[in-house]
N, C-alpha and C positions, 0 to 999 in steps of 0.2 A: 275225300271230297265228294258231296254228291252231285247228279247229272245237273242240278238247275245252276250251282255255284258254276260247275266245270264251264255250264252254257255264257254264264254272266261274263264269265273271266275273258273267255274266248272274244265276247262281245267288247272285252275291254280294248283286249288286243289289235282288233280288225279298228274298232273307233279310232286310237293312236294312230293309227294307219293312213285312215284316209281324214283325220281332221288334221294332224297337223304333219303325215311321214314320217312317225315317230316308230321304230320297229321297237317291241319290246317283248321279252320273256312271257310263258306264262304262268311260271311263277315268281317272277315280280310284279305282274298284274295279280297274280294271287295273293299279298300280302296288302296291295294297297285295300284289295276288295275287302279281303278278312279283317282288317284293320275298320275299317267303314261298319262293317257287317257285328263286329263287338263294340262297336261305339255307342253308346247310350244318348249319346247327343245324336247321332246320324239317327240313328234308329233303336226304338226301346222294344219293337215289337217281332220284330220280323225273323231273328232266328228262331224267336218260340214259335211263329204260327208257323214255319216254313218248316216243324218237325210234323204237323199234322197236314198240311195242305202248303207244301213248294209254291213260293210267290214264284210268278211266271215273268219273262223281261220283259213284260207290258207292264208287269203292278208299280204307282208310282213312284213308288219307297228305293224300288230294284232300278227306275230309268234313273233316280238321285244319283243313286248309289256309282251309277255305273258314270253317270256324264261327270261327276265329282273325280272319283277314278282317273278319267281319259283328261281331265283339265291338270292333275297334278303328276302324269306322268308324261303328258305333253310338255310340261313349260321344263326347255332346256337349261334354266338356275335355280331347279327345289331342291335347294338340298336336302332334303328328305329321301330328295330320288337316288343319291349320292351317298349318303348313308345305307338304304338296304344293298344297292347294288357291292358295297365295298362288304359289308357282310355274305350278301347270298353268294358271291364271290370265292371267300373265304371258304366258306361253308360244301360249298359243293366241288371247291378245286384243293384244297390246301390241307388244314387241320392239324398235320403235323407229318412231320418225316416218313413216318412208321404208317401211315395212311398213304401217302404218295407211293411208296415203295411198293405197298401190298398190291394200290391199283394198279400200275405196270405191270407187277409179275401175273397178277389177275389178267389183265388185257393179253401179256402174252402166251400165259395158257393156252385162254381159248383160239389163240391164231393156231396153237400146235395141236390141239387137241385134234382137230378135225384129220389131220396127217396121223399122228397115234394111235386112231382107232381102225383106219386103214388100214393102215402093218398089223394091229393085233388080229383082225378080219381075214387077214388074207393068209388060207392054209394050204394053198396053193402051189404059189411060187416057190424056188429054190431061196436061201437067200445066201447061198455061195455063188452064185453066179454072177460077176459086179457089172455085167451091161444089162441085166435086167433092171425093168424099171421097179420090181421091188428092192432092190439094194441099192439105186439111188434115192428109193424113198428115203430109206434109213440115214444114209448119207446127211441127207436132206433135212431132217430131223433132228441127228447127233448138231448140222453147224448152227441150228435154230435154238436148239435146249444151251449150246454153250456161247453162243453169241459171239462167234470166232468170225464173224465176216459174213460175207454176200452169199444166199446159196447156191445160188446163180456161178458165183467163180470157179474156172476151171482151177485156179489156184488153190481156192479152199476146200474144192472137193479132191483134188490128190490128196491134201496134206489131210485130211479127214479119213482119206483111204487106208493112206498109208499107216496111221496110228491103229486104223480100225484092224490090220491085218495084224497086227501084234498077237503070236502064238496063244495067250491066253486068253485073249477077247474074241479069237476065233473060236476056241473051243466053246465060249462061252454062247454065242452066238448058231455055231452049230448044235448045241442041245435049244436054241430057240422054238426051234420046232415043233409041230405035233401036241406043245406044251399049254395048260389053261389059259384063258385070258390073264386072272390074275398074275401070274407064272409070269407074262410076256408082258405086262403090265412094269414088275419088281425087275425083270430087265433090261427094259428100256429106258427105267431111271437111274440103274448101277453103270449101264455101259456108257452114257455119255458123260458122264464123270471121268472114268477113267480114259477116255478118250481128250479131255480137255488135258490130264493130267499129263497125257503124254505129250500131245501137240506142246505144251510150254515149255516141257523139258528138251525137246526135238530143236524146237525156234527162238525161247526165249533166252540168248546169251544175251545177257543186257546189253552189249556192246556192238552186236550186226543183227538183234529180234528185227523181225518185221512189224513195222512201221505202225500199221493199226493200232497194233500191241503197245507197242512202247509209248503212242501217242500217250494213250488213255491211262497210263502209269506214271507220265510227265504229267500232265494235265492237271490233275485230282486237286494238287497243291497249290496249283497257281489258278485253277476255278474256283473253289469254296475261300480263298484270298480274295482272289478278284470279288464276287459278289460280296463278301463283310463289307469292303471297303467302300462298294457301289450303297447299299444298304445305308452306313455311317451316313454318307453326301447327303442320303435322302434323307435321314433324320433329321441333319442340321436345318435341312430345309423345313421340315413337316413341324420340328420345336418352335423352328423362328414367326413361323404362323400362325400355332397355338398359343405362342408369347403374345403376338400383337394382339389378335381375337381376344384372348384372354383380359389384357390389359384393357381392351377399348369396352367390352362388356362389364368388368368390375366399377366402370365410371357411370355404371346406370344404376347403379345399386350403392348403398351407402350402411356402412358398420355400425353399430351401434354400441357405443365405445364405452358404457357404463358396465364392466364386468361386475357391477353385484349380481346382475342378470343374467339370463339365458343370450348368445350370442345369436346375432338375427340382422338379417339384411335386409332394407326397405328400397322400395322404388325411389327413383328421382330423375329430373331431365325429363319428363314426358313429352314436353313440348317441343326437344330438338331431337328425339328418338320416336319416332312412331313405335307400336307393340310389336306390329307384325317386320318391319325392320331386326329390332331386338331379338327376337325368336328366330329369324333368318341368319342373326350370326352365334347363336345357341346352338341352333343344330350344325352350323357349320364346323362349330368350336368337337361337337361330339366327330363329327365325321373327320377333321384331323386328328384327333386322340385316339379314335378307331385305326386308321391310321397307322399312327404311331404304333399303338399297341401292336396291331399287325408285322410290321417291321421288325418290331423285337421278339415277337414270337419265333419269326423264321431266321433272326439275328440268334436266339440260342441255338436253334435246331443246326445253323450253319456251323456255329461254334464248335458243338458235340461233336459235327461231322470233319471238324479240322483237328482234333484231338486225336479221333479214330482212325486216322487218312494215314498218319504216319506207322499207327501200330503193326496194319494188317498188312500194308507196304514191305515190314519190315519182315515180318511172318511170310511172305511171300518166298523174298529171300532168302531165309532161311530157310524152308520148306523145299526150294530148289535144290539150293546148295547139298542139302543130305539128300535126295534121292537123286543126284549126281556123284553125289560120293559113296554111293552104293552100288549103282551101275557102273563103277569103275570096276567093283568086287566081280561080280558079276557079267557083267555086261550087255544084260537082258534086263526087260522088265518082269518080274514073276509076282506071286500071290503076298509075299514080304514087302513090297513097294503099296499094294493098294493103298493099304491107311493114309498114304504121304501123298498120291496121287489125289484119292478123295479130299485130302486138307486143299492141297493146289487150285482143284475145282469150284472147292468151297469161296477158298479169299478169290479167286477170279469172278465168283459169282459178286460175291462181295465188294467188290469194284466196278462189276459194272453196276448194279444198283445205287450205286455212291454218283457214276457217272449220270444216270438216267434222273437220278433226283437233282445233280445241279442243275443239268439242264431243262429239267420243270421247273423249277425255281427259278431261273433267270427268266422262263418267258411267265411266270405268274408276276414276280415282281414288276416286270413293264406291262404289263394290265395295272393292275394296282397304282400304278403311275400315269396310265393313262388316263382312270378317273380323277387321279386327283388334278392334272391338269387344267381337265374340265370344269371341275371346283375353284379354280383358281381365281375365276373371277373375283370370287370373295373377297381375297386380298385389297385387291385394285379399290373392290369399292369402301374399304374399310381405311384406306391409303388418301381417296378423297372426302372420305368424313369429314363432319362439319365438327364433332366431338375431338378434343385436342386431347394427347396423351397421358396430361400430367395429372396425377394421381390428384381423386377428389379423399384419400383416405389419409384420416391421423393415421402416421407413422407407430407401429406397434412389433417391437422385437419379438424373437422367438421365445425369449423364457421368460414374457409377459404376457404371450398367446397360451403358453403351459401350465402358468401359473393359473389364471383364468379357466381352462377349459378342465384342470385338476377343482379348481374348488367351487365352481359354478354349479347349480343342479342344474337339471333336464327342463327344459321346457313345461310347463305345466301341460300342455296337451299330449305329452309325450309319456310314457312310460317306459319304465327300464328296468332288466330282468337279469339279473345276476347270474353267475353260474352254477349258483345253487337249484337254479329252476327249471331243470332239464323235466320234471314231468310237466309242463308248461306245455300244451299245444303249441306246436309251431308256428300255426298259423298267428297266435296272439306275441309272437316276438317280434311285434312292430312297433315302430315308433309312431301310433296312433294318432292319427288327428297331424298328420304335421306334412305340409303341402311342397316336396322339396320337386321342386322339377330340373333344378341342370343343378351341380356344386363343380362352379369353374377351378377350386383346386384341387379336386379329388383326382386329379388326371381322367377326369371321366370313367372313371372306373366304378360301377355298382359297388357300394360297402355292404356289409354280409356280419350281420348279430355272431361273432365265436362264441357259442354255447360252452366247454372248456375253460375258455380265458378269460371269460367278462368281457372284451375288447371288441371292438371294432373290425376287422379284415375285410382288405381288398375280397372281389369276388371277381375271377377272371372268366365264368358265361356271361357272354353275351355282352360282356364290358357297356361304354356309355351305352349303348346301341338299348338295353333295357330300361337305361333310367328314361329314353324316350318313350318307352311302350306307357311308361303311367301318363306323360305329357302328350303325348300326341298318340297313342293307341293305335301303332301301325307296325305293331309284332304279331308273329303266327303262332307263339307258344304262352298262351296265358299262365301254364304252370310256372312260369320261369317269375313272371310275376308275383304271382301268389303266394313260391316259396322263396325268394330270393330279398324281396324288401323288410329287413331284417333291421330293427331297429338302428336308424340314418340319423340320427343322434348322439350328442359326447363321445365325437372322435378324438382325431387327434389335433394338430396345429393347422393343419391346411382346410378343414374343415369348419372354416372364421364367416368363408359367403353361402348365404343361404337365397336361394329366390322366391318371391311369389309367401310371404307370411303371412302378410293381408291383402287379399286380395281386394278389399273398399278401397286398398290406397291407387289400386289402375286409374281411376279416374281424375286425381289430381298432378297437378301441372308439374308441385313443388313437393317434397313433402321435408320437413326440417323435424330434429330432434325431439320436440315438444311433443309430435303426434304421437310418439312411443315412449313418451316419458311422463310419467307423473311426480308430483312433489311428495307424495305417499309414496313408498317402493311398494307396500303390501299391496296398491291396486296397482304397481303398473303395468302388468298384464291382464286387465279384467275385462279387453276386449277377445284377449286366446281366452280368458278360465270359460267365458260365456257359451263359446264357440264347440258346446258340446258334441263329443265323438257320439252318433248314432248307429250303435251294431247292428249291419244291412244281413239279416238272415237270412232272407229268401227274397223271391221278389215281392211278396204281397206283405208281408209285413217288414218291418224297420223297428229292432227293435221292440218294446212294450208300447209304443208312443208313435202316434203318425203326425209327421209334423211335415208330410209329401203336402200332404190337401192344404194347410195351410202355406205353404209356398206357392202352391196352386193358384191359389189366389189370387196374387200379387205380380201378376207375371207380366206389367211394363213399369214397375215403381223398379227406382234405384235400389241397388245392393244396397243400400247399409237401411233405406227405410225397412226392407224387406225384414233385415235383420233385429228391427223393433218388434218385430208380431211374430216372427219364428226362428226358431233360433237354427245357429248355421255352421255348416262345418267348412274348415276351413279349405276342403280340398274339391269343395262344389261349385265353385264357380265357372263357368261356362259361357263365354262370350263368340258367336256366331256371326257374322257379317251379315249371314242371309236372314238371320233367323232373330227372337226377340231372346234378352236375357233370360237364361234359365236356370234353375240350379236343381239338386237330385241329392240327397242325403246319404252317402255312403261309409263304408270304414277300410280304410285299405288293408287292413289285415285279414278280411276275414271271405272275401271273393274272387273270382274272376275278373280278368281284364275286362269283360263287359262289363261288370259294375263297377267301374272304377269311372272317377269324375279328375280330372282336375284343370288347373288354371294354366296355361304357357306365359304367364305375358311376364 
């Protein structure tokens, strides 16, 4: 990021502050900004001039920019805000098991390091002498590397003494000395192993173990239990909201039920749905399926981790059991027990990390719950809708949705690439020319062109969360764009509602069958065939063919006049509150999320 963004964002922050006591991140002011900042509608100029000469937060492009910002991360119900936040969320605290895990042991490294370099340092002191303070260091260190309690406890540091003094780790300890860093390094990671190994064997009879111990071996089962089950609650809850959402939005859009055709959804109801209502429960719809998704991300992670709980549980046990039935042979610990000592230390470490991730996971999960709370209003207001439940769609089975979407072609503005055509640029495996902003049955999930299978697949980056970056352009990774919109055509059955195909039809009240249907099939798409895809190569040219200057032209006549004198793609529409209708000729397959245009309504 450079210094004039970094200055913008800050500006963002401090604005939130004192316009409305809004505290917020800065980087979630930085996403609204970079969002604004690739927006072609906010501004077509200002990242190219700002590689030559940095707009300063007087230029007036940059106070837009910024008071735009501060109005939509002040208002306490955009869901928009509730979207990045349940992402950047994710993003920066979760990701997956094996990320939690690492950060912990990361975090606690460095608490230890600082103590490790000391003892390797000091060449000093004795370290047979146990009231010195370099042998409480060590002390100190052994109960911190095995997480055996408080270091602080007079408790924990006998019973750390006393393993520590075991003939073999004395000797071990006494050649410490005098020895390289590295040297003293490979033994201050061997000795506390075998130090845990013996303390377990010394305390852990499963039947009188001290307490700690035994909690966090009782526990494991009945915490990674308990969170599935919390997790389930929440689902029911987060489906039952996606159901209603779902259902009250499919009633503003209408099927188009002539399968000789390409399958396609039009507007209707304008008059008792405002646009920008409609788009308030779009994103809302994504930000529960986000959601969701999330829930079931950490609902397998918990799963794996209830499969594994019993294993190494078990291994524990058994790991005891034989090097107590060796020490009966014997009745020492000697250099024949280590291998069994280091496994003990091992599955011990291996449970507390087990330990440390449910309880990161139980307080990310009440975040994650916290927002959606805040979200909640949505409900309510979708509960006093004036729009009634009951389905405005013909009834259509599923092996009539199959039958159809097997023998239908592709959209004419669409193209489709077989899996024969892996030398194909990536970039041209789009479904061209086809203006898809939300598909309420795709579970919100970005679909992803399988080059292999011909098919369709889910794509789990960035889930709905991306198919907003082409609708509202308020993602921070344009590549996710540019290679992930992988032809969103001829899926499967739940891919029946489509939104935003014509965008001329925004302005009408009604819109009935007839406007999509002709008595000729061969013309009844000859308002998409018109609607020619223009390949946006650079910014100064479009294509062979500039049809910018003649849009230019035309810049407060209606869309569809406009679309008499030049022809128009269908994913350029652009309606502004503040601003006059505009439109921009782009191809989604073939740029960045700056050039990219499309319709939300």
């Amino acid at each position: 990021m450079s210094l004039p963004d970094k200055d913008h964002i800050q500006m963002i922050v401090k604005g939130c502050a004192e316009r409305a006591g809004v505290q917020v991140s800065e980087k979630l002011a930085s996403v609204f900004y970079t969002s604004l900042i690739v927006n072609p509608h906010v501004n077509t100029n200002l990242q190219y001039n700002t590689i030559k000469k940095p707009a300063t937060i007087g230029h007036p492009i940059v106070v837009k920019i910024i008071d735009r910002c501060i109005d939509a991360l002040s208002d306490p119900n955009n869901p928009v805000t509730f979207c990045i936040r349940m992402q950047l969320l994710l993003e920066d605290q979760y990701r997956n098991k094996e990320y939690i895990v690492n950060k912990i042991n990361h975090d606690n490294k460095e608490q230890i390091e600082p103590i490790l370099k000391e003892i390797i340092d000091d060449n000093v002191n004795p370290i047979n002498n146990e009231n010195s303070v370099y042998y409480r260091r060590i002390i100190r260190y052994i109960i911190l590397m095995n997480h055996m309690g408080d270091p602080t406890s007079s408790l924990c540091i006998r019973e750390t003494s006393a393993a520590l003094n075991n003939n073999v780790i004395r000797n071990k300890l006494s050649a410490f000395e005098n020895q390289l860093p590295c040297t003293k390094r490979n033994l201050l990671n061997e000795i506390p192993k075998l130090v845990c190994g013996i303390q377990h064997v010394n305390n852990m009879d499963r039947r009188g173990c001290r307490k700690d111990i035994s909690k966090i071996i009782d526990i494991l089962p009945r915490g990674v239990e308990f969170l599935l089950e919390n997790i389930d609650q929440e689902l029911d809850i987060v489906i039952k909201n996606v159901n209603k959402i779902t259902s009250w939005t499919i009633q503003c859009y209408k099927v188009d039920e002539d399968f000789l055709a390409p399958l396609f959804a039009i507007r209707i109801k304008f008059a008792t749905v405002p646009t920008d209502e409609l788009n308030t429960y779009k994103i809302a719809l994504v930000f529960y399926l986000q959601y969701k998704k999330n829930l079931e991300m950490i609902k397998r992670d918990l799963s794996k981790c209830k499969t594994e709980i019993p294993v190494f549980l078990n291994k524990y046990d058994v790991t005891l059991y034989e090097i107590r039935q060796h020490l009966k042979q014997i009745n020492n610990f000697d250099k024949d027990i280590f291998p069994k000592l280091f496994d003990l230390s091992s599955v011990w470490n291996k449970m507390i990390e087990t330990m440390n991730y449910l309880s990161f996971t139980a307080n990310f999960i009440t975040k994650m719950k916290q927002i959606a709370n805040e979200a909640n209003y949505i409900d309510k207001r979708i509960e006093k809708s004036s729009i009634s439940l009951d389905s405005v769609f013909n009834f259509v089975n599923k092996e009539q949705q199959q039958i159809a979407i097997d023998r239908i072609p592709l959209n004419p503005m669409c193209n489709w690439y077989s899996p024969s055509s892996g030398a194909v640029d990536r970039n041209d495996l789009f479904a061209n020319g086809y203006c898809l902003v939300m598909l309420v049955e795709t579970n919100g999930i970005l679909v992803k062109y399988n080059e292999n299978s011909g098919i369709i697949q889910y794509l789990d980056d960035w889930f709905g969360f991306s198919c907003f970056q082409a609708a509202l352009h308020f993602g921070t990774k344009p590549s996710y764009y540019v290679n992930c919109f992988c032809n969103l055509l001829r899926s499967q059955m739940h891919l029946l509602i489509f939104f935003n195909l014509y965008d001329q039809m925004s302005e009408k009240s009604c819109v009935s069958s007839e406007i999509t249907r002709s008595k000729n099939n061969s013309s009844k798409f000859k308002d998409a065939q018109i609607q020619t895809i223009i390949q946006y190569h650079n910014m100064k040219t479009i294509g062979s063919i500039n049809y910018a200057q003649e849009i230019k032209k035309y810049p407060n006549q209606p869309i569809n006049n406009i679309s008499n004198k030049a022809i128009q793609s269908v994913q350029t529409l652009y309606v502004d509150k503040s601003d006059q209708k505009q439109m921009t000729t782009v191809d989604v397959g073939c740029n960045t999320m700056r050039d990219k245009a499309t319709n939300t309504n």
